[in-house]
SEDRENNU-873078 format. One record per residue (C-alpha): x, y, z; residue number from 0; residue in three letters. Coordinates in pm, 1 decimal, padded with zeros to 6 digits. Each point is the difference from the previous one (the first is absolute). Layout:
N
pt px=X | py=Y | pz=Z | i=NUM | aa=ALA
...
***
This chain:
306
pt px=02153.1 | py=-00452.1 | pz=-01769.7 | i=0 | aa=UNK
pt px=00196.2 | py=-00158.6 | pz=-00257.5 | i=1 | aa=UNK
pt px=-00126.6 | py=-00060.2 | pz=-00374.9 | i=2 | aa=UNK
pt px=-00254.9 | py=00240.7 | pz=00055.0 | i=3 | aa=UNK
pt px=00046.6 | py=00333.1 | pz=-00244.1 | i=4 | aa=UNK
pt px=00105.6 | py=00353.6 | pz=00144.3 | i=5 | aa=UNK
pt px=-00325.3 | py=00105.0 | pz=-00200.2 | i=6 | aa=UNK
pt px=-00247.7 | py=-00228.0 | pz=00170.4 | i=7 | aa=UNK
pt px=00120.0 | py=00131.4 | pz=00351.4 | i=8 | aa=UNK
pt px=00025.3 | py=00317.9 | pz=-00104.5 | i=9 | aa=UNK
pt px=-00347.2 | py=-00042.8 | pz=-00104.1 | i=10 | aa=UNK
pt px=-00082.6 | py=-00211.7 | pz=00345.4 | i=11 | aa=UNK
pt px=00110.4 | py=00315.4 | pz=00208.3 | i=12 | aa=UNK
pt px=-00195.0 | py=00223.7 | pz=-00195.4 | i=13 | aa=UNK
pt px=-00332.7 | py=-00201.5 | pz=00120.4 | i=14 | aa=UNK
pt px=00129.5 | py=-00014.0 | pz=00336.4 | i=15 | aa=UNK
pt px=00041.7 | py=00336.9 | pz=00048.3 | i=16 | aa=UNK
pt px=-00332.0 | py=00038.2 | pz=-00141.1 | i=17 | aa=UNK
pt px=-00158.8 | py=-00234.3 | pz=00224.7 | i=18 | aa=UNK
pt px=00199.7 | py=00192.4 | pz=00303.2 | i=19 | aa=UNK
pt px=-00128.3 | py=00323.6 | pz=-00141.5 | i=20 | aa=UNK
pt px=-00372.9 | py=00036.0 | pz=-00180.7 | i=21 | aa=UNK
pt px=-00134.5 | py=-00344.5 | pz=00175.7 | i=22 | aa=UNK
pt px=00173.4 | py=00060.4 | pz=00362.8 | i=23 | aa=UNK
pt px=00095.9 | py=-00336.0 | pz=00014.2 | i=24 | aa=UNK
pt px=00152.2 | py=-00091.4 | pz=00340.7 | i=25 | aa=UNK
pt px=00402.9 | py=-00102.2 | pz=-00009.7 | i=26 | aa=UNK
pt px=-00038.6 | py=-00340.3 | pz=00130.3 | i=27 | aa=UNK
pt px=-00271.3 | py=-00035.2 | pz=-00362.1 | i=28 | aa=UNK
pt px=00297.2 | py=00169.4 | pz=-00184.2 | i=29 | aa=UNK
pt px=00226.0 | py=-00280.8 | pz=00079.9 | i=30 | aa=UNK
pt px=-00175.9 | py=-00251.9 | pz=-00052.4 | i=31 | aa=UNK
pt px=-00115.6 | py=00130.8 | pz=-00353.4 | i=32 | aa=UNK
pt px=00381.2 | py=00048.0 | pz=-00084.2 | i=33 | aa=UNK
pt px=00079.7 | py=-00373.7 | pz=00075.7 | i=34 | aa=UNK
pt px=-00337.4 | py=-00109.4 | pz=-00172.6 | i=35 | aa=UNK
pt px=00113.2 | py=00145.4 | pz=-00304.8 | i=36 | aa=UNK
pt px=00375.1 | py=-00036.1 | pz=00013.8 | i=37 | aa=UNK
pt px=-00100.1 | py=-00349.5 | pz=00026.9 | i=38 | aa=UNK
pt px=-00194.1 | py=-00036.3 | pz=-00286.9 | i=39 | aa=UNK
pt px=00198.2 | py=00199.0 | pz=-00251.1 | i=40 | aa=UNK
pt px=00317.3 | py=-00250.9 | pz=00114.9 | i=41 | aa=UNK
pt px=-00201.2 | py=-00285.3 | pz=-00151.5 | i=42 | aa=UNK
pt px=-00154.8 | py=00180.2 | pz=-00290.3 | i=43 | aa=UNK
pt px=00346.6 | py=00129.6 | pz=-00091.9 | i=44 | aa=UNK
pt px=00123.4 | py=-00361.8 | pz=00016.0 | i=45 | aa=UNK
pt px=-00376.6 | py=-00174.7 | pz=-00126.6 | i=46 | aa=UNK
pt px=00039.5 | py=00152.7 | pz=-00284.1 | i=47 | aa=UNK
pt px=00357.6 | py=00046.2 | pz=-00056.6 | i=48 | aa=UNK
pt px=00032.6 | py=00364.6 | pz=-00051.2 | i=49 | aa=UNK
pt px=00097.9 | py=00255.1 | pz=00242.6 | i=50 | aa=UNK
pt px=-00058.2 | py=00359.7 | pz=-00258.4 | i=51 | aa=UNK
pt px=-00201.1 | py=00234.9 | pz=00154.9 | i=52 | aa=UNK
pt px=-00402.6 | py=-00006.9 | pz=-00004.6 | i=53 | aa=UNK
pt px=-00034.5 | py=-00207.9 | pz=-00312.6 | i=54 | aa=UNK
pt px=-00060.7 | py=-00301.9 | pz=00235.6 | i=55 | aa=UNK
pt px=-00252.1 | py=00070.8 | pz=00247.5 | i=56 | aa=UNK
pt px=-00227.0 | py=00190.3 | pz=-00291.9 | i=57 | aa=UNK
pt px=00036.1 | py=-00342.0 | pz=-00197.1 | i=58 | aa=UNK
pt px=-00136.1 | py=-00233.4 | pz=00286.0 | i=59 | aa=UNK
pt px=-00224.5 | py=-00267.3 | pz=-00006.9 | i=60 | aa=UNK
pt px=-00194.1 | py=-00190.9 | pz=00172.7 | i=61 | aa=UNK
pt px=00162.7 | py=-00279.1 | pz=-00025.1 | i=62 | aa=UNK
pt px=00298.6 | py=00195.0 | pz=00108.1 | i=63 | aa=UNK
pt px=-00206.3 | py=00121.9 | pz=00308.4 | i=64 | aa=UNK
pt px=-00078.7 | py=-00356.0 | pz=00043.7 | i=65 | aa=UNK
pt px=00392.6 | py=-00129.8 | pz=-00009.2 | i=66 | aa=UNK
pt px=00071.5 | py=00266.2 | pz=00250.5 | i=67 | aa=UNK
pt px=-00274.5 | py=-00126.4 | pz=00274.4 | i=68 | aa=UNK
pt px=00072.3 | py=-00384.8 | pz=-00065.7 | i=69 | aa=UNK
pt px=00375.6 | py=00105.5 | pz=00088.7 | i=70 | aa=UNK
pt px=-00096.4 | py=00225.7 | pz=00308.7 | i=71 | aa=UNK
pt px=-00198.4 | py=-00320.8 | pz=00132.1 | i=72 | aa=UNK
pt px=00312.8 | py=-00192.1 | pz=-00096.8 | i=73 | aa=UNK
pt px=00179.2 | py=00165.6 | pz=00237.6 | i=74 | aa=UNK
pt px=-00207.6 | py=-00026.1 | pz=00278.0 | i=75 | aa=UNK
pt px=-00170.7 | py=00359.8 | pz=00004.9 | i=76 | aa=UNK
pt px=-00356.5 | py=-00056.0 | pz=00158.4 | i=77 | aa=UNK
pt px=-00316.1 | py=00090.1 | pz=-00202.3 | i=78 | aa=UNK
pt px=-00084.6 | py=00293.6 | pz=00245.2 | i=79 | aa=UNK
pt px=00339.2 | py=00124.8 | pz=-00091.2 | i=80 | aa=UNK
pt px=-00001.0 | py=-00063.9 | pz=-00335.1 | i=81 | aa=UNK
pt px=-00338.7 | py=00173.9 | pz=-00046.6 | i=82 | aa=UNK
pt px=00162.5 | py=00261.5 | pz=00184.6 | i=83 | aa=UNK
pt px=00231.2 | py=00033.6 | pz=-00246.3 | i=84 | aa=UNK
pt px=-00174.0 | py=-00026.8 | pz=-00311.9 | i=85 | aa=UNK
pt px=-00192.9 | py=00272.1 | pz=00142.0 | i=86 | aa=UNK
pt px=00294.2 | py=00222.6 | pz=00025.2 | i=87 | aa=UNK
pt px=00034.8 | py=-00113.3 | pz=-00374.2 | i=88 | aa=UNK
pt px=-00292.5 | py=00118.1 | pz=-00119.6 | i=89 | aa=UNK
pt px=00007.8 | py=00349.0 | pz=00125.2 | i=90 | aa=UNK
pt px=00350.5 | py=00066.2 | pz=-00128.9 | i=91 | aa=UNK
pt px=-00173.6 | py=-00149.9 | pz=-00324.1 | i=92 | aa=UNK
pt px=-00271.5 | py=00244.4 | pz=-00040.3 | i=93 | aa=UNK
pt px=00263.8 | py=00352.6 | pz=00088.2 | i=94 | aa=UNK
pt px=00185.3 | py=-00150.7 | pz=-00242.1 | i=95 | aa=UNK
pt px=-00211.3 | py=-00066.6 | pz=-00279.6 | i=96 | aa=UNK
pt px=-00167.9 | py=00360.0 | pz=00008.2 | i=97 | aa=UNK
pt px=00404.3 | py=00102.1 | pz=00002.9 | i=98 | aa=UNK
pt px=00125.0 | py=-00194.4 | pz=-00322.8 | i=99 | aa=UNK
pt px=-00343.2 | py=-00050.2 | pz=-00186.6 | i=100 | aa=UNK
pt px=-00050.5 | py=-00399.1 | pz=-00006.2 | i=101 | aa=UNK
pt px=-00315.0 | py=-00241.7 | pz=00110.6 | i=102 | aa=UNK
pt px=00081.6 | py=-00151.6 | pz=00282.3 | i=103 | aa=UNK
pt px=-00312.9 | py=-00208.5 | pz=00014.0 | i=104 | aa=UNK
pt px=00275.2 | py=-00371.0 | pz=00048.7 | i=105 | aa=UNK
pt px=00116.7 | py=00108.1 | pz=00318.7 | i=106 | aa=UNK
pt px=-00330.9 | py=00156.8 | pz=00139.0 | i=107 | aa=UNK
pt px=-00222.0 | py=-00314.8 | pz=-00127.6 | i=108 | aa=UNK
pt px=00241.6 | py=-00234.7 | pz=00257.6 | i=109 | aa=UNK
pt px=-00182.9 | py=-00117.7 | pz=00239.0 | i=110 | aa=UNK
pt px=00143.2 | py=00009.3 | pz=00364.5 | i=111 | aa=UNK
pt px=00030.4 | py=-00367.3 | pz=00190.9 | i=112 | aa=UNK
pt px=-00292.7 | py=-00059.9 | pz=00251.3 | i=113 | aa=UNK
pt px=00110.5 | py=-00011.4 | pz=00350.2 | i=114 | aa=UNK
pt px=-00203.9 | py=-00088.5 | pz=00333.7 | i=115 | aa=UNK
pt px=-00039.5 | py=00403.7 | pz=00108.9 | i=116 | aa=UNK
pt px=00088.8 | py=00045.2 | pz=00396.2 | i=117 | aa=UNK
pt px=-00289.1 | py=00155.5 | pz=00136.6 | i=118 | aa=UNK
pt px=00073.1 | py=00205.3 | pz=00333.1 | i=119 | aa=UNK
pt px=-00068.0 | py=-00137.5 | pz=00337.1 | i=120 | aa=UNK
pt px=-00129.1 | py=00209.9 | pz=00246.6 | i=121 | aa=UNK
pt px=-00006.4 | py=-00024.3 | pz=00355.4 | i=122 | aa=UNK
pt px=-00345.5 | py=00039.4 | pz=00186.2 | i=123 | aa=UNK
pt px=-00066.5 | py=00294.1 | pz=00185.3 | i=124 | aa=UNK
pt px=00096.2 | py=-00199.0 | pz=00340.4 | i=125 | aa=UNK
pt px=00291.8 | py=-00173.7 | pz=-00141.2 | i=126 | aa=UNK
pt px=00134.2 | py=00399.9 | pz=-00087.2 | i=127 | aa=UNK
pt px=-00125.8 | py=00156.6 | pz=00319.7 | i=128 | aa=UNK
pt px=00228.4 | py=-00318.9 | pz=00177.7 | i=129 | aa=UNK
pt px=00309.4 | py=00059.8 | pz=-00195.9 | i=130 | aa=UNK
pt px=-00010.2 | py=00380.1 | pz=00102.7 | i=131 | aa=UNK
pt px=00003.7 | py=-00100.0 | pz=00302.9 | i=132 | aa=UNK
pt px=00220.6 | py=-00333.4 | pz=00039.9 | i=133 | aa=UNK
pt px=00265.6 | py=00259.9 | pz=-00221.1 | i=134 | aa=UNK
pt px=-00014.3 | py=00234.3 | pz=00338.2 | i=135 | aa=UNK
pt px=00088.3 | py=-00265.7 | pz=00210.6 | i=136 | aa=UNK
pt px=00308.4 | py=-00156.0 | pz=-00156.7 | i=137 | aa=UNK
pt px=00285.8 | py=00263.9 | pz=-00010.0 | i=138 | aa=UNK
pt px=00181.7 | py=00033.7 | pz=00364.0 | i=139 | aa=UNK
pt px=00070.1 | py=00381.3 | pz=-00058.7 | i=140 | aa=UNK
pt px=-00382.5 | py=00157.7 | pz=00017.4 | i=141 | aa=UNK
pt px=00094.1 | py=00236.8 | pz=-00220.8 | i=142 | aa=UNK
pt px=00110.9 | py=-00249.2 | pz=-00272.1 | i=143 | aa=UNK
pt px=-00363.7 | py=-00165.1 | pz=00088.4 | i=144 | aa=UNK
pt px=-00178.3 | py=00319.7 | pz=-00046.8 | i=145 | aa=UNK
pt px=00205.9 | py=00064.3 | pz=-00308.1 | i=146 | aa=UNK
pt px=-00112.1 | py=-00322.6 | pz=-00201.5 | i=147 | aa=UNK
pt px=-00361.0 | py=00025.4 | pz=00115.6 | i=148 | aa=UNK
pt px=-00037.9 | py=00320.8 | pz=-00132.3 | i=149 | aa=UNK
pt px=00135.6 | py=-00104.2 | pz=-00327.7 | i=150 | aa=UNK
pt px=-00211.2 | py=-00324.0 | pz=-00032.5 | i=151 | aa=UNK
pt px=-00264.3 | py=00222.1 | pz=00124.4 | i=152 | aa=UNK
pt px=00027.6 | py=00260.0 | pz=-00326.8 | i=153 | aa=UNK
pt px=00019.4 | py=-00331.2 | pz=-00222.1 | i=154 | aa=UNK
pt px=-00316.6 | py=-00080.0 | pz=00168.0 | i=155 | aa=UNK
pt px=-00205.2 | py=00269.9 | pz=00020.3 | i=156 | aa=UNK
pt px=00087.4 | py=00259.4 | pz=-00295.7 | i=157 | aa=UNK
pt px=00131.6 | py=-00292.8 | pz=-00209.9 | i=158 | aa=UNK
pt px=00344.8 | py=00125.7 | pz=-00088.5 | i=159 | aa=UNK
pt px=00269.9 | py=-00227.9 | pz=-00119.9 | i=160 | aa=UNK
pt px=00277.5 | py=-00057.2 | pz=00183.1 | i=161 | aa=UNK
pt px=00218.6 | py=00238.1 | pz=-00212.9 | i=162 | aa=UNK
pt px=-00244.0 | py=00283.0 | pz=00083.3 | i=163 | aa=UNK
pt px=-00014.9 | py=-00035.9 | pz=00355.7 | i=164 | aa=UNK
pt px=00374.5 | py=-00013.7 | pz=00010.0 | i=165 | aa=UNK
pt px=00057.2 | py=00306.8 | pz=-00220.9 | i=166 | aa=UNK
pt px=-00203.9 | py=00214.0 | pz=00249.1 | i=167 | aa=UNK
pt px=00294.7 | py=00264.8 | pz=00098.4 | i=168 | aa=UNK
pt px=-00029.0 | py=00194.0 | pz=00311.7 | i=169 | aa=UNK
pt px=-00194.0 | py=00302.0 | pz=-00132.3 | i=170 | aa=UNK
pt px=-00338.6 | py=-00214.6 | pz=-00015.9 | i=171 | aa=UNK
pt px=00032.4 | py=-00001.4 | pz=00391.3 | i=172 | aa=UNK
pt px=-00278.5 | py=-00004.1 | pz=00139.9 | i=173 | aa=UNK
pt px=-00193.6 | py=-00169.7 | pz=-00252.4 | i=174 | aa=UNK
pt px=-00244.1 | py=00218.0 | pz=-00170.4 | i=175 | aa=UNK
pt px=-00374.7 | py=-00123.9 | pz=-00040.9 | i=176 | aa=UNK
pt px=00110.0 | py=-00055.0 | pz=-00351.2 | i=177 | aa=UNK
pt px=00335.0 | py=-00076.0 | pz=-00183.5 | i=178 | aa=UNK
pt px=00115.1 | py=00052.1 | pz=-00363.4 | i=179 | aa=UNK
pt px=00213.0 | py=-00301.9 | pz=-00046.1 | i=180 | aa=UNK
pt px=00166.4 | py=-00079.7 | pz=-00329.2 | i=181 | aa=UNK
pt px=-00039.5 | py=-00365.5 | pz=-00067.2 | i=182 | aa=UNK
pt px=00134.0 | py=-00161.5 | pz=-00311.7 | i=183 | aa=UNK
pt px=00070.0 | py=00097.0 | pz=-00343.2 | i=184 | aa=UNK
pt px=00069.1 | py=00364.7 | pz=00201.8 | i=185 | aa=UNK
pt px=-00470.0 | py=-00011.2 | pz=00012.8 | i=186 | aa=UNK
pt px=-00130.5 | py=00253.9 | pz=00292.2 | i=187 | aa=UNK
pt px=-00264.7 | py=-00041.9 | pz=00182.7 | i=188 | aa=UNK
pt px=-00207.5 | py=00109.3 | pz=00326.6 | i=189 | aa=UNK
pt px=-00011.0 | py=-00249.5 | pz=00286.5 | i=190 | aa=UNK
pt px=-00244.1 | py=00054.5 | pz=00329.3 | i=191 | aa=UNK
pt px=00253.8 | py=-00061.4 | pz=00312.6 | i=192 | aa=UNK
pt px=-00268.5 | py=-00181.5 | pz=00270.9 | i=193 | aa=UNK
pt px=00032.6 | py=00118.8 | pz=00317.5 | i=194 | aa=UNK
pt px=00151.6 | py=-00310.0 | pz=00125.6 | i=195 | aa=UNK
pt px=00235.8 | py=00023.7 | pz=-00193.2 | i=196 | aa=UNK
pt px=00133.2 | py=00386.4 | pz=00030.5 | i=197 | aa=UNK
pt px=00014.9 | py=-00117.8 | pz=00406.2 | i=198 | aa=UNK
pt px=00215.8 | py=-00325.2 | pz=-00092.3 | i=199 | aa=UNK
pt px=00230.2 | py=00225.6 | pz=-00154.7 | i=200 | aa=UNK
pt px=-00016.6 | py=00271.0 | pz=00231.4 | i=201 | aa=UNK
pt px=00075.2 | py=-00234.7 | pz=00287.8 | i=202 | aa=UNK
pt px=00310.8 | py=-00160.8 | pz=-00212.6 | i=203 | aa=UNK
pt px=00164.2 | py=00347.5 | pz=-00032.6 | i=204 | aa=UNK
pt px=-00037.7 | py=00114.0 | pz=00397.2 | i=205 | aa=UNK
pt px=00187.6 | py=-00347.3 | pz=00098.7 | i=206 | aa=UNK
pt px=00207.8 | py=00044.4 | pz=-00326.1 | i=207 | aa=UNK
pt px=00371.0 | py=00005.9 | pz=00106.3 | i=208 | aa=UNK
pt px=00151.8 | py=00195.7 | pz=-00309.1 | i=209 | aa=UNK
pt px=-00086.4 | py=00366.0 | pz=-00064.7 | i=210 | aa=UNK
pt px=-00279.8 | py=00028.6 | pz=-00270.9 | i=211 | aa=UNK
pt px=00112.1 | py=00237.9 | pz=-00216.4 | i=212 | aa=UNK
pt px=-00156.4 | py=00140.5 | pz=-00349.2 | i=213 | aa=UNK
pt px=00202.8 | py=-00184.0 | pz=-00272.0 | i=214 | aa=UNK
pt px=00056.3 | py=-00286.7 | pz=00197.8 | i=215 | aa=UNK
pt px=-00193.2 | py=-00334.9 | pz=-00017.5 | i=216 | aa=UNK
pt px=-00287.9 | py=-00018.9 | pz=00242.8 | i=217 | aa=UNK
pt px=-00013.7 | py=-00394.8 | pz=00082.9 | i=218 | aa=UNK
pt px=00430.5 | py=-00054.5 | pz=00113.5 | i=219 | aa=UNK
pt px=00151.4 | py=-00306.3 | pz=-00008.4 | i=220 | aa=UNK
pt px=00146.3 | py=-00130.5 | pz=00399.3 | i=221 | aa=UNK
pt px=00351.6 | py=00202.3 | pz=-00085.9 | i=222 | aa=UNK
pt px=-00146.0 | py=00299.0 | pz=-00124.8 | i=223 | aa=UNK
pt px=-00016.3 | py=-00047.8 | pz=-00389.7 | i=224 | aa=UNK
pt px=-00263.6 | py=-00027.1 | pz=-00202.5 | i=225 | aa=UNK
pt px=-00274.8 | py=-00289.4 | pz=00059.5 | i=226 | aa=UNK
pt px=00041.1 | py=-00283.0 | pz=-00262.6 | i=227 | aa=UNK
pt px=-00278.1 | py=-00216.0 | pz=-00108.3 | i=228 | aa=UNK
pt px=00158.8 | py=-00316.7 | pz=00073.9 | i=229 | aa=UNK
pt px=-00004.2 | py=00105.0 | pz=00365.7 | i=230 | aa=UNK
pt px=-00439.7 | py=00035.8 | pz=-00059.9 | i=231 | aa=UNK
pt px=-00001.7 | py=-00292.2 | pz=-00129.1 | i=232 | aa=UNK
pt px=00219.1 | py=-00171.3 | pz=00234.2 | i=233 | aa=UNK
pt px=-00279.9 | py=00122.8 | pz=00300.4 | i=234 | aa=UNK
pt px=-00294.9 | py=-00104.9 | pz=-00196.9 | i=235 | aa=UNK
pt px=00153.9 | py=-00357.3 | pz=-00049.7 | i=236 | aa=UNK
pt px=00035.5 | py=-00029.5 | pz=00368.4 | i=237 | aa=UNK
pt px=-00302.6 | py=00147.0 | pz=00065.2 | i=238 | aa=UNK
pt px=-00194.2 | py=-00292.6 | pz=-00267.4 | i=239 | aa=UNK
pt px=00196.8 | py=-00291.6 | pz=00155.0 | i=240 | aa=UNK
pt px=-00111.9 | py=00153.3 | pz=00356.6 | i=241 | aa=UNK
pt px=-00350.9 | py=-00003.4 | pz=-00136.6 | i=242 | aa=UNK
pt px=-00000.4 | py=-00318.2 | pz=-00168.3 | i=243 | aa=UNK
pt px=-00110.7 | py=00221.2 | pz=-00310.4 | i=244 | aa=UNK
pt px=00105.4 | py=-00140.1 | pz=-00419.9 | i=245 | aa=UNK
pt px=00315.6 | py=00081.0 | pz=-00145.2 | i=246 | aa=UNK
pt px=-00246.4 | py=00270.4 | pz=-00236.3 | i=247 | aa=UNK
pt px=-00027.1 | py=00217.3 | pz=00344.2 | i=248 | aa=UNK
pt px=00265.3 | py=00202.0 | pz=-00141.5 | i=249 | aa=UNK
pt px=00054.4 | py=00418.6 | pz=00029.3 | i=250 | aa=UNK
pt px=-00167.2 | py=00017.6 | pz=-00351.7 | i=251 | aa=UNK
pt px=-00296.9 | py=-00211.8 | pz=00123.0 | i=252 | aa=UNK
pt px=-00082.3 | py=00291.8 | pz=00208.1 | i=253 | aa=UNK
pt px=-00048.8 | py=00215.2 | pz=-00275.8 | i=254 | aa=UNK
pt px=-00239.4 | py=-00271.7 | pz=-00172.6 | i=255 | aa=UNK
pt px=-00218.3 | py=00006.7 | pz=00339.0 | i=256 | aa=UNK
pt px=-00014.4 | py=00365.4 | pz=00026.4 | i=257 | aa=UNK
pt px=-00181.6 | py=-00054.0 | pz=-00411.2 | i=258 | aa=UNK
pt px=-00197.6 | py=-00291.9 | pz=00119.8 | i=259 | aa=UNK
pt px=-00150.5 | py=00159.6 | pz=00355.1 | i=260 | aa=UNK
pt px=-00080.6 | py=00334.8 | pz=-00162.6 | i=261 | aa=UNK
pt px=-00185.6 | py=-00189.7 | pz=-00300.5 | i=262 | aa=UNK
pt px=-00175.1 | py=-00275.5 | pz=00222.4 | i=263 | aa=UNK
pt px=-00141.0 | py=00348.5 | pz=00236.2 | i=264 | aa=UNK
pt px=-00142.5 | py=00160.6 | pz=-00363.2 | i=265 | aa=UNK
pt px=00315.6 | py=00182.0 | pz=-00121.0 | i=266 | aa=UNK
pt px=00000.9 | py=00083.5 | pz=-00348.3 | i=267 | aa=UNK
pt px=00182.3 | py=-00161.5 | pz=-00214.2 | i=268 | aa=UNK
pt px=00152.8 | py=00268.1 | pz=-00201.0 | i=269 | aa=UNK
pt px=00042.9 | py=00241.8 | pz=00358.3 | i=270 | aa=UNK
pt px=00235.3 | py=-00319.2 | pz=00096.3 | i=271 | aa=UNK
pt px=00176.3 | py=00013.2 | pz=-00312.6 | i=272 | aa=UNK
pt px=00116.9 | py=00346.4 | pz=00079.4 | i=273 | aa=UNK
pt px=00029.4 | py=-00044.8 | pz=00334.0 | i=274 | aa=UNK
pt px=00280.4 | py=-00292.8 | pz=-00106.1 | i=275 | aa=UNK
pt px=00135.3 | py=00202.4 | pz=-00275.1 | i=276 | aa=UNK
pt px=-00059.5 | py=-00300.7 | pz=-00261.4 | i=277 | aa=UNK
pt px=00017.8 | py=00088.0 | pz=-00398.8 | i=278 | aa=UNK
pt px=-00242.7 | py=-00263.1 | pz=-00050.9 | i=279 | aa=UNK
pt px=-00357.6 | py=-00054.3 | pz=00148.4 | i=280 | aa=UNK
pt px=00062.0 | py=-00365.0 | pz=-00070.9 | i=281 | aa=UNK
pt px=00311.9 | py=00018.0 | pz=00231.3 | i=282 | aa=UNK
pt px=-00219.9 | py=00108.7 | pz=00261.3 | i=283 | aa=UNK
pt px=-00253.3 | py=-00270.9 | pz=-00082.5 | i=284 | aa=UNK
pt px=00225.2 | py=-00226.3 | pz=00051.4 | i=285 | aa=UNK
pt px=00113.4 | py=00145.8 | pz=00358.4 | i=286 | aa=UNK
pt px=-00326.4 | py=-00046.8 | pz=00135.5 | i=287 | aa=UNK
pt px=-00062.1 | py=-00337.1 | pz=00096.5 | i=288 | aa=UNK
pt px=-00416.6 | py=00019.7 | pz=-00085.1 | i=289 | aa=UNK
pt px=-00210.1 | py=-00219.9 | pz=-00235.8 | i=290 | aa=UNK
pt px=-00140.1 | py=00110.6 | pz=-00301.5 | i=291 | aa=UNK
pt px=-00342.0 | py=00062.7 | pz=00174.3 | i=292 | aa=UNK
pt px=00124.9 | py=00243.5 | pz=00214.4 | i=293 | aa=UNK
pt px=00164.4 | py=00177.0 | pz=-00272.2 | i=294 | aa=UNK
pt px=-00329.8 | py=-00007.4 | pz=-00200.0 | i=295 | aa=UNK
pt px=-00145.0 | py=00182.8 | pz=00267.0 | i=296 | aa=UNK
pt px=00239.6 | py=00266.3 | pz=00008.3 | i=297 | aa=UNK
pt px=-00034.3 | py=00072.1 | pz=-00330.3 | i=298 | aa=UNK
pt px=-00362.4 | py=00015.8 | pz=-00027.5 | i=299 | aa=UNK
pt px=-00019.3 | py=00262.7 | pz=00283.0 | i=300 | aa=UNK
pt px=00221.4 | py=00189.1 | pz=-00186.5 | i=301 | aa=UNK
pt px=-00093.8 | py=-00053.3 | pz=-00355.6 | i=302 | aa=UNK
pt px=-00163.5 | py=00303.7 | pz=-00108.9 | i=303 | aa=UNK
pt px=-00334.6 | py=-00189.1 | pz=-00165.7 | i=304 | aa=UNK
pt px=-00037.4 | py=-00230.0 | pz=00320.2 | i=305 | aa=UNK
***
């Protein structure tokens, strides 16, 4: 980016590729830290009129940090993505301070934006069970229908993302009872496979035009290729407008539900936070669609002094 010093993204790389490395950040995070930060050394360099080296960004303050947000919001960047941002900031901030031996106590004292957080919608347990099914009955070629069921059904009942279910290859056909999927950030875990679910994929692969071989993608697209997630998403549109279901009845939706049924039939909160392969128990809070009195409960059955 122009104005910005060789040394600063020199310096910028180095904390990617840390990131990438030690923290196992995913590449889509990677990217979007590199454009965070590329955009806020261009307006440090030119904020304060010097574009030599590290001097600058060990010399910040916070009314610097300050100049940098009122621009951002000058420019239209939302306070979700600003805070976003600024978070990105701060952990590039801390690597580097341990690296070149200054307080960086201006930049982590900022204090994000507030934003309205969007909480997850889930469907209820009906409203999933119906979109299973009203996803069976729209394709013409059955095994195109039995195709996207079985992928809304693994989004459903073993709460993958769509990424997951798509990067199933061949060679975990038949479904085991469980999978090791690697979900982002490059995280493994164990997932159960229901029953239902092995059979909805079992019964896409015997109708399943294209040869199923090892290496190859498991869910194929109508010409053979791999399945894209548009093409879910596409089906589970149709299937909401069918259904008279909210715009939030969306592929990722099902994953909420799969949080919210297990912890509205007793699950454990922290078994679900495995089971969705979340860094953060809040995360997984946040999935489940309960009130604070349910959540109570769970934790005083599982508090070791209740």
């Amino acid at each position: 980016m122009t104005g910005i010093a060789p040394a600063l993204t020199h310096t910028l790389d180095q904390w990617l590729d840390h990131e990438r490395a030690l923290a196992g950040a995913a590449p889509n995070t990677i990217r979007a830290y590199q454009a965070d930060l590329l955009g806020f050394m261009a307006f440090i360099t030119q904020h304060v009129g010097e574009s030599q080296g590290l001097a600058p960004l060990a010399r910040i303050s916070v009314g610097d940090m300050r100049a940098w947000m009122a621009h951002e919001r000058g420019r239209g960047v939302a306070a979700r993505s600003l805070a976003r941002s600024l978070s990105a900031v701060k952990s590039f901030y801390r690597w580097l301070a341990v690296r070149e031996g200054f307080e960086p106590t201006s930049v982590l004292s900022t204090r994000a934006p507030r934003f309205q957080a969007k909480l997850p919608r889930p469907l209820s347990a009906p409203a999933a069970s119906d979109m299973i099914d009203q996803v069976a009955l729209q394709a013409r070629d059955p095994w195109v229908a039995a195709r996207d069921a079985a992928v809304i059904t693994l989004l459903y009942g073993c709460g993958l993302r769509i990424s997951e279910a798509l990067s199933l290859k061949g060679s975990d056909a038949p479904l085991p009872a469980v999978l090791r999927i690697t979900g982002k950030g490059g995280k493994e875990r164990v997932v159960p496979v229901l029953g239902i679910a092995r059979e909805a994929v079992a019964g896409y692969i015997r109708l399943c035009p294209y040869e199923i071989t090892p290496d190859a993608s498991l869910f194929r697209a109508v010409r053979g290729g791999p399945l894209a997630p548009r093409a879910i998403q596409k089906v589970v549109e149709q299937a909401r407008l069918q259904l008279g279901l909210p715009a939030t009845a969306t592929p990722h939706a099902l994953r909420h539900s799969f949080a919210t049924h297990l912890m509205a039939a007793g699950g454990d909160l922290r078994s679900i936070q495995e089971l969705l392969g979340h860094a953060s128990l809040s995360t997984t809070q946040a999935y489940t669609a309960v009130d604070t009195a349910q959540l109570m409960a769970v934790y005083d059955r599982a508090h070791p002094k209740s």
